[in-house]
C-alpha positions in Angstrom: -8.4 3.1 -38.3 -5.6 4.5 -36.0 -6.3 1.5 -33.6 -5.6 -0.6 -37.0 -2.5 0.7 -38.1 -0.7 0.8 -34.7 -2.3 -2.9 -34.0 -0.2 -3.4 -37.5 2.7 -1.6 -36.6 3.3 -3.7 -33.4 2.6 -6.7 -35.3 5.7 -6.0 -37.6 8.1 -5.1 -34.4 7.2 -8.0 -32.3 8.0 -10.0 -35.8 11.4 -8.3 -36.1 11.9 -8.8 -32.2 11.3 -12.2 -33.0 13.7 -12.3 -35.7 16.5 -11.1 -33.8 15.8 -13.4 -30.9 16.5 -16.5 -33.6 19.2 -14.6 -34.7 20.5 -14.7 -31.5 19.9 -18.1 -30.1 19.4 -20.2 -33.0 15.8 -21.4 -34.2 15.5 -24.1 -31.9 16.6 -22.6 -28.9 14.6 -19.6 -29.6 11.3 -21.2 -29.6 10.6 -21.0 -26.2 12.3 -17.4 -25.9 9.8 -16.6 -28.6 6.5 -17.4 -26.8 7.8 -15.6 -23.6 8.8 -12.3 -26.0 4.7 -12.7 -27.3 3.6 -12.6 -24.0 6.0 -9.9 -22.8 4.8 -7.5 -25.3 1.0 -8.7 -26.0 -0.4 -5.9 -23.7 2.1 -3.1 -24.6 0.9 0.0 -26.3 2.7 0.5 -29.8 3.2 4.2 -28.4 5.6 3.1 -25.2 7.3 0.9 -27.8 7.6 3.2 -31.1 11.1 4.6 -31.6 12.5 1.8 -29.9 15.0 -0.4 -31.8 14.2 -3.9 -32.3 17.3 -5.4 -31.6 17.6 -3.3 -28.6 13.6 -4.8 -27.6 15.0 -8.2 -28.4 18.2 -7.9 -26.0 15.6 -7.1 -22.8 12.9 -9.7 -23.8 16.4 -12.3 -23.7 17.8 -10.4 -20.4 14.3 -10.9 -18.6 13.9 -14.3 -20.0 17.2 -15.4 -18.3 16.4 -13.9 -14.9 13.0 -16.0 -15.5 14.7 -19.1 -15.9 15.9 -19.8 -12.1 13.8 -18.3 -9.0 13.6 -19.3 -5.4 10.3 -20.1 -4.6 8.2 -17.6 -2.1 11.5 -14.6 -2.9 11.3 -11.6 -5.4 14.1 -12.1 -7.8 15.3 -8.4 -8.5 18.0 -6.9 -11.2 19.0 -2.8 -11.6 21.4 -2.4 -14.3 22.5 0.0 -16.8 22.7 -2.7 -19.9 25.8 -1.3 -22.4 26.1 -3.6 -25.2 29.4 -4.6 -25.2 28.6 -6.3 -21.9 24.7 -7.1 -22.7 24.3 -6.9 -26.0 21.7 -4.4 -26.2 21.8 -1.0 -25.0 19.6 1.4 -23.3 19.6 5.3 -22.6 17.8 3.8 -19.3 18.7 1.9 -16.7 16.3 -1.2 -16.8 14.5 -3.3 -13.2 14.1 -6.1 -13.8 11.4 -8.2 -11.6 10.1 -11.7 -11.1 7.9 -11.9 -8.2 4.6 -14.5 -7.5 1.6 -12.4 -8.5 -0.1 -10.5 -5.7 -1.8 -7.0 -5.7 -0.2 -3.5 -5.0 3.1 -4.9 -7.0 3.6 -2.0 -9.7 1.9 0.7 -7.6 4.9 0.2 -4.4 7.5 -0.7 -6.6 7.1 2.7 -8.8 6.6 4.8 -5.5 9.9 3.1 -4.4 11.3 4.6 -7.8 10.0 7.6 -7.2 11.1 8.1 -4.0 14.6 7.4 -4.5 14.3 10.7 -7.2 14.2 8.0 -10.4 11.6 8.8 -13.2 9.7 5.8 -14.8 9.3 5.6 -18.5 7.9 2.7 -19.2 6.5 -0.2 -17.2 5.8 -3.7 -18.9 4.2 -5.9 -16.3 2.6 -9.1 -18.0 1.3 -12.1 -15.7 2.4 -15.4 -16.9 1.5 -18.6 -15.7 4.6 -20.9 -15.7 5.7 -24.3 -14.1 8.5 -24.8 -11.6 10.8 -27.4 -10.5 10.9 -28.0 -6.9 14.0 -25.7 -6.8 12.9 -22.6 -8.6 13.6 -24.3 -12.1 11.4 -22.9 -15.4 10.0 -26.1 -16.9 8.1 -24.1 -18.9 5.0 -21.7 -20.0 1.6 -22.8 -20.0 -2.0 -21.5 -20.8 -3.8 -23.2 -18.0 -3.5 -22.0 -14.5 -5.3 -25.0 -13.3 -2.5 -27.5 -14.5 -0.6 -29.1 -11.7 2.4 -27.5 -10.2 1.6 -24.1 -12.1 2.2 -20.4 -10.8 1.0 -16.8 -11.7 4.3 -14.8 -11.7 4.8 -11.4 -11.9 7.2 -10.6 -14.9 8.2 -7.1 -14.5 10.6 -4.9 -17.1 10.8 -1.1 -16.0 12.9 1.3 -17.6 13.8 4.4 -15.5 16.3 7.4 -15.7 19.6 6.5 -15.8 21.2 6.1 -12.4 24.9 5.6 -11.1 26.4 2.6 -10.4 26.2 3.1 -6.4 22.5 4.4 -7.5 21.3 1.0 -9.0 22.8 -0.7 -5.9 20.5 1.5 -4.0 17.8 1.5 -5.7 17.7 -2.9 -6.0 18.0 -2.7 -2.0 14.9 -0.5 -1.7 12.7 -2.0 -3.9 14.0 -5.6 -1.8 12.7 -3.9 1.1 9.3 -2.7 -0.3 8.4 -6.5 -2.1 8.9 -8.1 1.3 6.7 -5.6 2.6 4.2 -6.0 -0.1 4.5 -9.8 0.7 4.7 -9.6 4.6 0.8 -7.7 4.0 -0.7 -9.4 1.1 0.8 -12.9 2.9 -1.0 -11.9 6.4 -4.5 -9.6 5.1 -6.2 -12.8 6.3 -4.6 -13.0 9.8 -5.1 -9.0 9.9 -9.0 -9.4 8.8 -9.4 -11.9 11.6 -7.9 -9.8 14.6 -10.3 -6.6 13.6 -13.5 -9.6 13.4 -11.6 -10.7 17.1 -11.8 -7.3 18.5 -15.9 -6.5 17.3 -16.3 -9.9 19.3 -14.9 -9.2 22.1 -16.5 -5.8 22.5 -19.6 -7.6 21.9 -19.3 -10.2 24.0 -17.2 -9.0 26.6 -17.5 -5.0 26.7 -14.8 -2.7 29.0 -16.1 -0.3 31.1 -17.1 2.6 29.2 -19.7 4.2 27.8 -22.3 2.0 26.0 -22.3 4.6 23.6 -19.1 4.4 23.0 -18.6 0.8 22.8 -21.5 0.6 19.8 -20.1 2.8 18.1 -16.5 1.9 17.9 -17.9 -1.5 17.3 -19.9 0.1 14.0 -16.5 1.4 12.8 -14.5 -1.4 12.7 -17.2 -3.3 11.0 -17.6 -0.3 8.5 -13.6 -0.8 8.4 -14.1 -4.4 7.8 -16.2 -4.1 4.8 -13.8 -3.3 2.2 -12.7 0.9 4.1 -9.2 0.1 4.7 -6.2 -1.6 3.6 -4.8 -3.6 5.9 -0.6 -3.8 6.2 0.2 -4.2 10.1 -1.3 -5.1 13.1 0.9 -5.5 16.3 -0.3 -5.5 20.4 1.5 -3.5 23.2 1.2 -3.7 26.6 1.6 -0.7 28.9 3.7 -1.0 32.2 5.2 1.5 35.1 4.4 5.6 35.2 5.7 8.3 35.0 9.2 8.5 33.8 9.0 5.0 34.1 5.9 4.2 32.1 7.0 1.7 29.0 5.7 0.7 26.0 6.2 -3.1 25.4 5.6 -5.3 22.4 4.0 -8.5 22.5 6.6 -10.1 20.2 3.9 -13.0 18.6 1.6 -10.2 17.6 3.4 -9.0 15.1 1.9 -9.8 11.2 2.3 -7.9 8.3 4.9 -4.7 8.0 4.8 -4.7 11.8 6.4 -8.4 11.7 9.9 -7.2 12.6 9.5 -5.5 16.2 12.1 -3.2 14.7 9.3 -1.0 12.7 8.4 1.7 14.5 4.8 4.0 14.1 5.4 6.5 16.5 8.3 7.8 17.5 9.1 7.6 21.2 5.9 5.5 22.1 8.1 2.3 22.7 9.4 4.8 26.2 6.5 6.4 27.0 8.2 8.1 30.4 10.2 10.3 28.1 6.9 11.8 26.0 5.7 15.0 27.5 3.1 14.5 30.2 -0.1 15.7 27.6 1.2 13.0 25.2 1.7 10.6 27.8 -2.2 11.5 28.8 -3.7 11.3 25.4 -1.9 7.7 25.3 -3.3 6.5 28.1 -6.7 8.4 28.0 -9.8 6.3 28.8 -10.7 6.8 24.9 -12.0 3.6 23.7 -10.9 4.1 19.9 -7.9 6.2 19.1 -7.5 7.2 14.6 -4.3 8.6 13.8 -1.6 9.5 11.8 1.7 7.4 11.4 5.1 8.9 11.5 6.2 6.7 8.8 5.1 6.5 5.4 3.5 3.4 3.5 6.1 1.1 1.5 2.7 -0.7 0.0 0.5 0.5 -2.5 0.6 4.7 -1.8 3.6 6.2 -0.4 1.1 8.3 2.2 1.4 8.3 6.0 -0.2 5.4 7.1 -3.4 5.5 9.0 -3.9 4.1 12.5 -6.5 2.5 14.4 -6.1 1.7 17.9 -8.2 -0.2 20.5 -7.4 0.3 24.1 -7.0 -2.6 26.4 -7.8 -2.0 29.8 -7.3 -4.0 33.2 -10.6 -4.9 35.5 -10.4 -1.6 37.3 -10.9 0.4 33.8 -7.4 1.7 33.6 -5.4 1.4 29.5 -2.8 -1.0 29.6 -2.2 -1.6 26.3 -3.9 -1.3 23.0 -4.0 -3.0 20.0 -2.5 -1.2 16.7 -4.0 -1.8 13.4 -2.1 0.3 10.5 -2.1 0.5 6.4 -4.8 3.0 4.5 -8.5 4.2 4.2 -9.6 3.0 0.6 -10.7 5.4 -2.0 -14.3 4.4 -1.0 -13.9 5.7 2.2 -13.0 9.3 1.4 -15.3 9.3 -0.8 -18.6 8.7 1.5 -20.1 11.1 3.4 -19.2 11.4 6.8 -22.9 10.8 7.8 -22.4 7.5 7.2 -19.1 6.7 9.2 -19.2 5.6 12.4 -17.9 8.0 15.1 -17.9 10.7 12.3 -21.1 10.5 11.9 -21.4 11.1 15.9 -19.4 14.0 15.7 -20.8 15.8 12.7 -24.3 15.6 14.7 -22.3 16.9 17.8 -21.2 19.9 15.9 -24.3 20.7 13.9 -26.6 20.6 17.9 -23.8 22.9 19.2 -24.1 25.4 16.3 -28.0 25.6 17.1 -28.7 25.4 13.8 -32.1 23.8 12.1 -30.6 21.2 9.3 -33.3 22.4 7.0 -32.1 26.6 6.9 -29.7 28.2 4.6 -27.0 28.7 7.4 -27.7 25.0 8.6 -27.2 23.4 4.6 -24.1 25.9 4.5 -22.2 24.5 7.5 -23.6 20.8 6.7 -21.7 21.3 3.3 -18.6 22.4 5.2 -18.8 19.3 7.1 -19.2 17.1 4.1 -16.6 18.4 2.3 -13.8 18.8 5.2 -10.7 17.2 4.6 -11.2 13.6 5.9 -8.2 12.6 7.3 -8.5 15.8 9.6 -11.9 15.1 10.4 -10.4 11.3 11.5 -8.5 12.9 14.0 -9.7 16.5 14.5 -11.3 16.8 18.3 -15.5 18.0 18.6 -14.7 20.9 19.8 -12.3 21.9 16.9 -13.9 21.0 14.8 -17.5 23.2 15.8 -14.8 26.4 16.1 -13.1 25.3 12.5 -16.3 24.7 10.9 -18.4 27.6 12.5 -15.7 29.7 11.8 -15.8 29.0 7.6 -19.4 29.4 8.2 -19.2 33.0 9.4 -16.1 33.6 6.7 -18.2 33.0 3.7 -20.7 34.9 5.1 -18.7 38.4 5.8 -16.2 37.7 2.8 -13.2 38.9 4.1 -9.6 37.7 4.5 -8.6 35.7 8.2 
């Protein structure tokens, strides 16, 4: 009955939106601005809407529906203002982003961590998908209910109303979120490409193995297929080639390998890899160590779809006589799915949870053996990426004897 009434409620606000768009525009012209306010507010909760006046609803549906009108094709088209309506003709205690964009994924998730990041607090978010038809030039012909019809696109129609922010602050805040839907674009445009270089890389250490362990190899070729099948996210992938030593040694990067947010040769990862002669000498040796597979931690933050340091994967290169001279990056972020599995069934975690359990001596099937087993299970994941065997057996042995004794360390 609730469901009802509210479902009722709505009815009569879209009708008095409605109302105040004719007003506005005249009957005729306010036809099509009709249908596009219908759509705008179909999948809106009464409850983000109540309170909210409907000639004030009315002045964004007409704001939004004038950015729609004109839109260069393959570029977000992006507005932050403070509407006042003596110079809108609606008003808002909010200032309002507006957001036409071609449909992809990770669109409201990036753009409300940009929000967020620049200290902004989101209180609502209407984010319809319309299918419309262009001119050549960007021009709305029109809206249409087929997404098969010729010349047609699914666009992104976005309408977020944040905190109020200065006028230097909505300036800001338009030039992030610029940043972060090129980004979202660069990876959603090149997830293919990406896809295909991690497939590359299982083939050529298939095919043509470097000289390492065989262990090694099979295993490092089990996780990028276990990567491959739906684990991570992909948003960079980039190649660099390692030349001189010492305080010499260089980082260079192959400047067509670039595709997604590592595009621009300008994105860094890591800070100071790029001159590897000024890293201290242990950094400079991990670098360069024989290790196949390398799964780290970015320095900088994703811009698509969680705002979490980015995970990296790295696959060494190496010259006939087994020495690194290069690797080959792959960055974005482990899915949900993959924190969620057990590390028994992730390659090269899988090899060093068995590691650990043979070094503690324990039988799988005692108490003490289930105990640490469960401490390995449930260890934080993204240490466990990156955490070294032997670390990990003195972390995880340690908890062990902890829970045990019950004391404070």
């Amino acid at each position: 009955m609730a469901d009802q009434a509210e479902q009722q409620l709505k009815a009569k606000l879209v009708g008095q939106i409605v109302q105040q768009l004719k007003k506005r525009l005249g009957a005729a012209k306010a036809k099509k601005a009709e249908a596009f306010a219908r759509r705008l507010f179909a999948d809106v909760p009464y409850g983000d809407l109540r309170g909210e006046p409907a000639d004030d609803l009315a002045g964004a549906a007409l704001s939004l529906w004038e950015t729609l009108q004109q839109r260069t094709p393959g570029k977000a088209k992006i507005r932050v203002y403070s509407p006042k309506r003596d110079k809108d003709g609606w008003s808002s205690s909010h200032t309002v982003v507006e957001i036409i964009n071609d449909d992809m994924p990770f669109l409201v998730d990036s753009v409300t961590a940009e929000i967020n990041r620049q200290g902004a607090e989101v209180h609502l978010v209407v984010h319809p998908i319309m299918t419309l038809k262009r001119s050549a030039k960007g021009a709305l012909v029109g809206l249409t209910d087929s997404e098969e019809a010729k010349g047609t696109t699914s666009e992104s129609v976005m309408h977020v109303q944040v905190s109020e922010q200065t006028r230097e602050g909505c300036a800001e805040l338009q030039k992030g979120l610029a940043k972060v839907l090129c980004d979202v674009r660069a990876a959603v445009e090149d997830w293919q490409a990406m896809r295909k270089r991690c497939l590359d890389l299982i083939v050529e250490l298939e095919v043509s193995p470097p000289n390492v362990p065989a262990e090694e190899i099979r295993e490092a070729v089990a996780f990028l297929k276990w990567v491959e099948d739906d684990h991570f996210t992909y948003l960079g992938f980039r190649e660099y080639r390692f030349t001189g030593n010492g305080a010499r040694a260089v980082s260079r990067i192959d400047p067509k390998s670039g595709l997604g947010v590592l595009r621009d040769m300008n994105v860094r990862v890591f800070d100071g890899l790029r001159n590897l002669g000024t890293l201290p000498p242990d950094v400079q040796a991990f670098v360069r160590s024989p290790q196949l597979l390398r799964i780290t931690k970015a320095n900088r933050r994703a811009t698509v779809h969680r705002p979490a340091h980015m995970d990296t994967i790295a696959v060494k290169s190496f010259d006939d006589k087994g020495r690194v001279v290069g690797e080959r990056l792959i960055i974005g972020l482990f899915t949900s799915v993959a924190y969620a599995r057990s590390p028994r069934e992730i390659p090269l975690l899988r090899q060093k949870v068995d590691k650990v359990m043979q070094r503690s001596g324990l039988r799988r099937g005692s108490h003490d053996g289930k105990a640490l087993m469960h401490i390995l299970d449930t260890f934080p994941r993204d240490e466990l990426f990156q955490i070294t065997e032997e670390e990990l057996a003195e972390i995880s042995t340690g908890v062990l004897h902890l829970q045990e004794r019950q004391r404070t360390a």
